[in-house]
C-alpha angles and dihedrals in degrees: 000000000000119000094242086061100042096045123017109153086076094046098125095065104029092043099032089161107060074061085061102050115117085222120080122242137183142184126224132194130164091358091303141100105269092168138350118181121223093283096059087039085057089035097059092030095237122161088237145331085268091070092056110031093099107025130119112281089219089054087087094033123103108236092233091058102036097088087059098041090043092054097048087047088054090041092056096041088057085060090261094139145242111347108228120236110291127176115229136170125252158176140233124213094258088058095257122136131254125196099206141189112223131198122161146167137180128265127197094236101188106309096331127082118234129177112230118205139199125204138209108199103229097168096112099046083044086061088045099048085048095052083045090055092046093046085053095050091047095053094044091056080045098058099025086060090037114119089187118077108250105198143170132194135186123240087272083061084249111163097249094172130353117183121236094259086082082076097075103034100045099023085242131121113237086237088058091053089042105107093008123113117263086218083061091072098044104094086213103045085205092064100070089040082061092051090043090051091047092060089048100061098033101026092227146035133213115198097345117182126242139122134226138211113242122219091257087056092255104139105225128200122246149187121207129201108182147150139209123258115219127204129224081280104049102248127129112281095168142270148300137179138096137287132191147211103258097162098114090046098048090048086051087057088049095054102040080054087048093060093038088057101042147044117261101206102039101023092233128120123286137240100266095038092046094048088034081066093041081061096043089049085047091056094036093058094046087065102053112079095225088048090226114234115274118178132175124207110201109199130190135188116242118230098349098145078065078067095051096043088048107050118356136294097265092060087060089050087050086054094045086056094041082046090049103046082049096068099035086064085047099057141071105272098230102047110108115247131175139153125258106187143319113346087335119111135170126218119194111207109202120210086005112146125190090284105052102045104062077045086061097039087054097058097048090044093044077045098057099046088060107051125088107219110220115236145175120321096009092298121142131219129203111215134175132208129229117208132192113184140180142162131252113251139193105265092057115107099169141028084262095065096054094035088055096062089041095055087050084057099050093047087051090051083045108054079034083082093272130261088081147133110219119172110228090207 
């Protein structure tokens, strides 16, 4: 039998170094403190080992937890048996609280049985795992309110964690993407290489464009901010950020680049787009050797504010369109034709020559002449067109240049008596 069991009161000189362990330890008998070393004695921030040897046992015990300790101390001290590590809840003598590992077993302490007791201070990694838990909760309510798709994939570009509101964007539960590849939902593999490739090189994206494939097959636009994972090593180990639905937003820039490009009575071009193509024909044909042919045809009305005086403003719209759709069946289909104000329109006649271009005039303008525009009330107007025309030629560099000569040629139709063809040269 060891000293320390035969004869424990004088344990602290006759077993010094249980008084210089870094753990605490503790003796316990009847329920009291028979002996704490110097740990226990910092541990609880006592003043010495004097003010808790004797004192209640309970006195350091969390009253949730007392029932329990209690319990393993009586257990021990019936010759149960060591007691395995258990975690309780305790106090200090200033009233702050431990978070403590237990583990006890009973000792034979001169004729009595106490339980001694050594503890592992886990306060601290009590606070953390709190502040883990809390973390955790945060970022679950997080996830679980988000509109936008928080995702993460490994450095296979396997799905690791997506949050629910995948559920609503892409008609998936987040546990059916889970394990699949993200590519699998791109409906261009190649898409989602280009935005891989992107965070390579950058490290990160902001908006990055892309588009996925819904569960009902629909192909969504997106736009994705994320950023690279690094492992210990620093080498890629995937990514992780947030993309968003941007289909209605990106139909709302269609269309707003619909309207800026076209006209929005007659569904022609407008003035920018349709003089935006004269200069792009311009620059096309000063690239080719033979300068292939390019002609424009500008067209006005004649006497069309008699239309509005005569009967409102919206019959004259309902000729602009009739004119309009006229033309469109007279001319070459894929000659490029818009609106630029008013009654006035521009044709561009490409490869065109001198020759090919009055021809066409001529048809519009024979065309015209003979169509009734349908007005208010079932009433009919007879209306004419007046067309200047002229042919691209080396020296112009931009729709002006060409426009101008043209605009010579329709004044001269025009003071000519109307409802004529005149070259511009």
């Amino acid at each position: 039998m060891s000293a320390l069991e035969s004869d424990w009161p004088a344990l602290p000189a006759q077993a010094a170094w249980v008084d210089a362990l870094a753990a605490p330890v503790m003796l316990v008998v009847g329920g009291r403190l028979r002996y704490v070393n110097a740990a226990m004695v910092s541990l609880l921030k006592a003043d010495s080992q004097r003010a808790l040897v004797g004192r209640n046992v309970r006195d350091f015990i969390h009253p949730l937890d007392a029932h329990r300790i209690v319990a393993r101390i009586q257990r021990a001290e019936a010759g149960a048996g060591v007691n395995p590590p258990t975690t309780m809840r305790a106090f200090d003598c200033l009233g702050g609280e431990l978070t403590l590992a237990v583990t006890s077993a009973p000792v034979d302490c001169g004729g009595e049985t106490g339980v001694l007791a050594t503890c592992l201070d886990m306060s601290r990694r009590a606070a953390m795992e709190q502040r883990l838990r809390r973390t955790d909760e945060d970022f679950r309510r997080i996830m679980d309110t988000m509109q936008d798709v928080f995702y993460r994939t490994d450095a296979q570009g396997i799905t690791r964690y997506v949050c629910p509101a995948v559920k609503k964007v892409l008609g998936y539960t987040a546990e059916e993407i889970i394990g699949l590849p993200a590519a699998a939902f791109y409906p261009d593999p190649a898409e989602r290489d280009a935005l891989v490739a992107a965070i390579r090189e950058q490290g990160f994206v902001q908006d990055f464009p892309g588009r996925m494939r819904r569960k009902d097959g629909v192909i969504i636009d997106i736009s994705i901010s994320t950023q690279a994972l690094r492992d210990e090593q620093g080498e890629y180990a995937g990514v992780e950020g947030i993309w968003r639905d941007i289909s209605e937003r990106k139909a709302m820039e269609r269309e707003l680049e619909r309207l800026a490009t076209r006209d929005h009575l007659t569904g022609l071009f407008g003035r920018r787009r349709i003089l935006e193509l004269l200069d792009e024909e311009l620059e096309r044909r000063r690239g080719r050797p033979s300068h292939a042919p390019l002609s424009i045809l500008l067209l006005d009305l004649d006497h069309f504010k008699q239309v509005n005086d005569s009967f409102g403003h919206a019959a004259g719209d309902e000729v602009l369109r009739q004119f309009a759709q006229s033309v469109q069946q007279s001319r070459r289909g894929d000659d490029p034709f818009g609106r630029l104000g008013g009654e006035e329109f521009l044709l561009v006649l490409q490869g065109a020559d001198a020759a090919a271009a009055p021809q066409m005039a001529e048809r519009i303008r024979a065309a015209i002449e003979a169509t009734a525009f349908r007005v208010a009330q079932g009433a009919v107007v007879r209306l004419t067109v007046s067309i200047g025309w002229t042919h691209a030629v080396a020296q112009d560099r931009q729709a002006g240049d060409v426009l101008e000569r043209a605009d010579r040629a329709l004044y001269e139709a025009k003071r000519s008596g109307r409802n004529r063809v005149a070259p511009g040269g």
